[in-house]
KEKE-577005 format. One record per residue (C-alpha): residue number from 1; y, z, x. Coordinates in nm, 3 decimals. Example, Ala and Ser with C-alpha at 12.3 -4.5 7.8 and 13.67 -1.06 7.14 Angstrom:
% residues 2
+-----+---------+---------+---------+
! num !       v !       w !       u !
+-----+---------+---------+---------+
!   1 !  -0.450 !   0.780 !   1.230 !
!   2 !  -0.106 !   0.714 !   1.367 !
+-----+---------+---------+---------+
END
This chain:
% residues 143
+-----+---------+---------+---------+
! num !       v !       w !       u !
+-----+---------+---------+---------+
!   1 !   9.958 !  11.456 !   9.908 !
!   2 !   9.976 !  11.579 !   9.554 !
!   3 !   9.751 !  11.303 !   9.445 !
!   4 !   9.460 !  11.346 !   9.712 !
!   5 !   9.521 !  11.708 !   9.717 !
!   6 !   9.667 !  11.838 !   9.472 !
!   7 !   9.946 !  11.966 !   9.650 !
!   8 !  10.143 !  12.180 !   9.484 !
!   9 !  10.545 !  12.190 !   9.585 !
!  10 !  10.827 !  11.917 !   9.664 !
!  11 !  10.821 !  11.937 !  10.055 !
!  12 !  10.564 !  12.040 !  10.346 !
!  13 !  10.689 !  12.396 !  10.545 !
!  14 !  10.569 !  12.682 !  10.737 !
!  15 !  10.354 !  12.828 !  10.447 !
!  16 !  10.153 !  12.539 !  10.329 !
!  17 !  10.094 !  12.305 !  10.586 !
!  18 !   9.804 !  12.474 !  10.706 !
!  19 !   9.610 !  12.456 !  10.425 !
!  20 !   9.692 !  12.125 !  10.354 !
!  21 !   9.618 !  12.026 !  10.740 !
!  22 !   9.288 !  12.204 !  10.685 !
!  23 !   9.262 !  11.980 !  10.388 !
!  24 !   9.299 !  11.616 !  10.561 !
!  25 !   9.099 !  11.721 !  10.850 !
!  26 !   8.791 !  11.841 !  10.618 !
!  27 !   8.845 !  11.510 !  10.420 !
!  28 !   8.890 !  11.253 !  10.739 !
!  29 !   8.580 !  11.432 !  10.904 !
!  30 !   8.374 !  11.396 !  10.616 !
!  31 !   8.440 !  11.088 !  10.512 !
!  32 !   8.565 !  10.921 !  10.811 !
!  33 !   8.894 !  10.787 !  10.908 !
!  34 !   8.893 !  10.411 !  10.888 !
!  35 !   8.641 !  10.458 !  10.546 !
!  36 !   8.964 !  10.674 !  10.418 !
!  37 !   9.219 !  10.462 !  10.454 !
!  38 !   9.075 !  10.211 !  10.280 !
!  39 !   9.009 !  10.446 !   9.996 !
!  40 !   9.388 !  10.558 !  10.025 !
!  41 !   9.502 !  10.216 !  10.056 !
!  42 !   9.298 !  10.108 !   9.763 !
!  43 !   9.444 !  10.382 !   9.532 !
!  44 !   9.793 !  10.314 !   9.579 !
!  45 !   9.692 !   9.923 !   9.524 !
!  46 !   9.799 !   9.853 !   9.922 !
!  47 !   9.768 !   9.472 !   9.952 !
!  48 !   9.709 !   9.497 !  10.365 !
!  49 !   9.848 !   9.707 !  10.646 !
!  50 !   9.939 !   9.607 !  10.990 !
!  51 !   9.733 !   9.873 !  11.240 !
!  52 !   9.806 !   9.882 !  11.575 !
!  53 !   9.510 !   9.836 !  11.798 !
!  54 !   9.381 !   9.704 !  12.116 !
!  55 !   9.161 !   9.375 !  12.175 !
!  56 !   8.791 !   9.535 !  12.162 !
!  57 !   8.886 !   9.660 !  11.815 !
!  58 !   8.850 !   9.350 !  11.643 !
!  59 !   8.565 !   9.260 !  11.976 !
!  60 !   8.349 !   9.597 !  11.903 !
!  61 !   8.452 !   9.766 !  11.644 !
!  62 !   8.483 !   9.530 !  11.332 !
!  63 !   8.139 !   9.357 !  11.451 !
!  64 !   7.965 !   9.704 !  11.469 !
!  65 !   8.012 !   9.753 !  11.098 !
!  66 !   7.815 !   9.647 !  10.813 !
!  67 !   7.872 !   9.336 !  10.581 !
!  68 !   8.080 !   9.522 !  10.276 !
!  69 !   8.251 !   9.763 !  10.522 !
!  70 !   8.366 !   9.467 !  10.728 !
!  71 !   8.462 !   9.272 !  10.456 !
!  72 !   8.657 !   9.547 !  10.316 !
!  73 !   8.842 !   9.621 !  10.626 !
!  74 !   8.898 !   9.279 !  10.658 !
!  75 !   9.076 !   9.242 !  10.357 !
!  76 !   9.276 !   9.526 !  10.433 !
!  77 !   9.350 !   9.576 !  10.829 !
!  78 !   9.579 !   9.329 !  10.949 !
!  79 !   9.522 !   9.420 !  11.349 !
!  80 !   9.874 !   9.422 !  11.560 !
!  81 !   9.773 !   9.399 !  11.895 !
!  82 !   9.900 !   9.633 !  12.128 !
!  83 !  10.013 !   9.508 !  12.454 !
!  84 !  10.094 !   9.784 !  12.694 !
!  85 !   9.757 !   9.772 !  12.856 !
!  86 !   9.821 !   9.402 !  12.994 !
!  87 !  10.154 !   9.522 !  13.144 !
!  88 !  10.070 !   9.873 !  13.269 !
!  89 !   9.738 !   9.914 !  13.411 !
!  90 !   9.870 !  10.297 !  13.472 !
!  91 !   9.999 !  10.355 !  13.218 !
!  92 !   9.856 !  10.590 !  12.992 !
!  93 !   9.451 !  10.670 !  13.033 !
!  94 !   9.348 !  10.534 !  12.719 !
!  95 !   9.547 !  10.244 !  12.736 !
!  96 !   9.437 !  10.175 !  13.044 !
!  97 !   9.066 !  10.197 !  12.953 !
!  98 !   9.152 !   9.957 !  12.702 !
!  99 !   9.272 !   9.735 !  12.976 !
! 100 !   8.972 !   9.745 !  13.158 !
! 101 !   8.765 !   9.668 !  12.874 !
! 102 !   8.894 !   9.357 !  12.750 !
! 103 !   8.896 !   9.268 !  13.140 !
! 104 !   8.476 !   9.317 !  13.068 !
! 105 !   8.455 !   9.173 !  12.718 !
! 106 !   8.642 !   8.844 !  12.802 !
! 107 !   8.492 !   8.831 !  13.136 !
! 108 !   8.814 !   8.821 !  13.288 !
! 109 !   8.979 !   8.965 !  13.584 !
! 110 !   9.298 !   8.893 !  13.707 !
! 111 !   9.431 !   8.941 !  14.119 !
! 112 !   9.702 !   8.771 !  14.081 !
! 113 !  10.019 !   8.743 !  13.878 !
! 114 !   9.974 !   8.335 !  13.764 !
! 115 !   9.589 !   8.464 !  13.677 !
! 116 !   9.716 !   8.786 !  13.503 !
! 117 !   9.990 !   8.583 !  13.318 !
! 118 !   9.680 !   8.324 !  13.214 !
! 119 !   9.455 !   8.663 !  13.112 !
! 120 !   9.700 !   8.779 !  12.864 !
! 121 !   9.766 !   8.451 !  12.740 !
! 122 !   9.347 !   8.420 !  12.653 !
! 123 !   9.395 !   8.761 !  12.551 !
! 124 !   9.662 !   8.709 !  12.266 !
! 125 !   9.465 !   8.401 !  12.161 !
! 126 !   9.113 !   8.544 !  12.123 !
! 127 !   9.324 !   8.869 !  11.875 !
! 128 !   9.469 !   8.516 !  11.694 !
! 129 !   9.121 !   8.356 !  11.655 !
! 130 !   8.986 !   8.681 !  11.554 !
! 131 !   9.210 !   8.802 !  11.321 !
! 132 !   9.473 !   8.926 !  11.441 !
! 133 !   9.801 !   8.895 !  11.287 !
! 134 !  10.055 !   9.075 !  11.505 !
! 135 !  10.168 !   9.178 !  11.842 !
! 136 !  10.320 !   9.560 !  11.982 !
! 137 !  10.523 !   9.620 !  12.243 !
! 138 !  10.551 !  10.047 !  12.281 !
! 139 !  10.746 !  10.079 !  12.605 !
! 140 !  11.056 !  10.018 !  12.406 !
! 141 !  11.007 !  10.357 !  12.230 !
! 142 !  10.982 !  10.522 !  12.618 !
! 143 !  11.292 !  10.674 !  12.794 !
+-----+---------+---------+---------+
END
């Protein structure tokens, strides 16, 4: 924090972090987030980072941006694909919206359990052809 704020102090407490919250936000808003973390990452010489993120990042997302921004990202982002929506159409909103829309984007919709077993299957190979270098499983982290 010290070097992209010039924090001042060995630890974050109850009388600084404010500031210094105020601080990020200002700087993520104005710059924007994924445009910041590559800056961040680039300072501190990051080679690549795996980001966790569902399928119609690397389907929307990384297309939607320019040339240089892509390619930068792309040297960067290593995408970890994020699997919860597959297994639990419930199971939190957004994940579940991002359920629904790689159901549209791969033109896809399972009713079954041998056509939903098939769907993720397509699913984890279309994050492999398009970059993707990881997969997530979250529900271990839930009680």
């Amino acid at each position: 924090m010290n070097e992209l704020f010039g924090f001042d102090g060995d630890d974050i407490h109850d009388n600084n972090w404010q500031e210094l919250n105020e601080k990020v936000v200002a700087t993520c808003t104005e710059k924007g987030a994924s445009q910041w973390l590559c800056e961040v990452a680039q300072n501190l010489n990051t080679g690549a980072m795996v980001q966790m993120t569902h399928l119609p990042y690397q389907l929307e997302y990384w297309p939607s941006l320019d040339a240089v921004r892509r390619a930068r990202e792309n040297r960067l982002v290593r995408p970890n694909l994020v699997l919860e929506p597959f297994f639990f159409s419930g199971f939190e909103p957004d994940r579940s919206r991002a359920r629904q829309r790689t159901m549209e984007l791969m033109n896809f919709f399972p009713a079954d359990y041998d056509q939903h077993v098939h769907w993720m299957r397509a699913a984890m190979e279309l994050h492999k052809k398009e970059g993707g270098a990881a997969v997530k499983l979250l529900c271990a982290y839930r009680i």
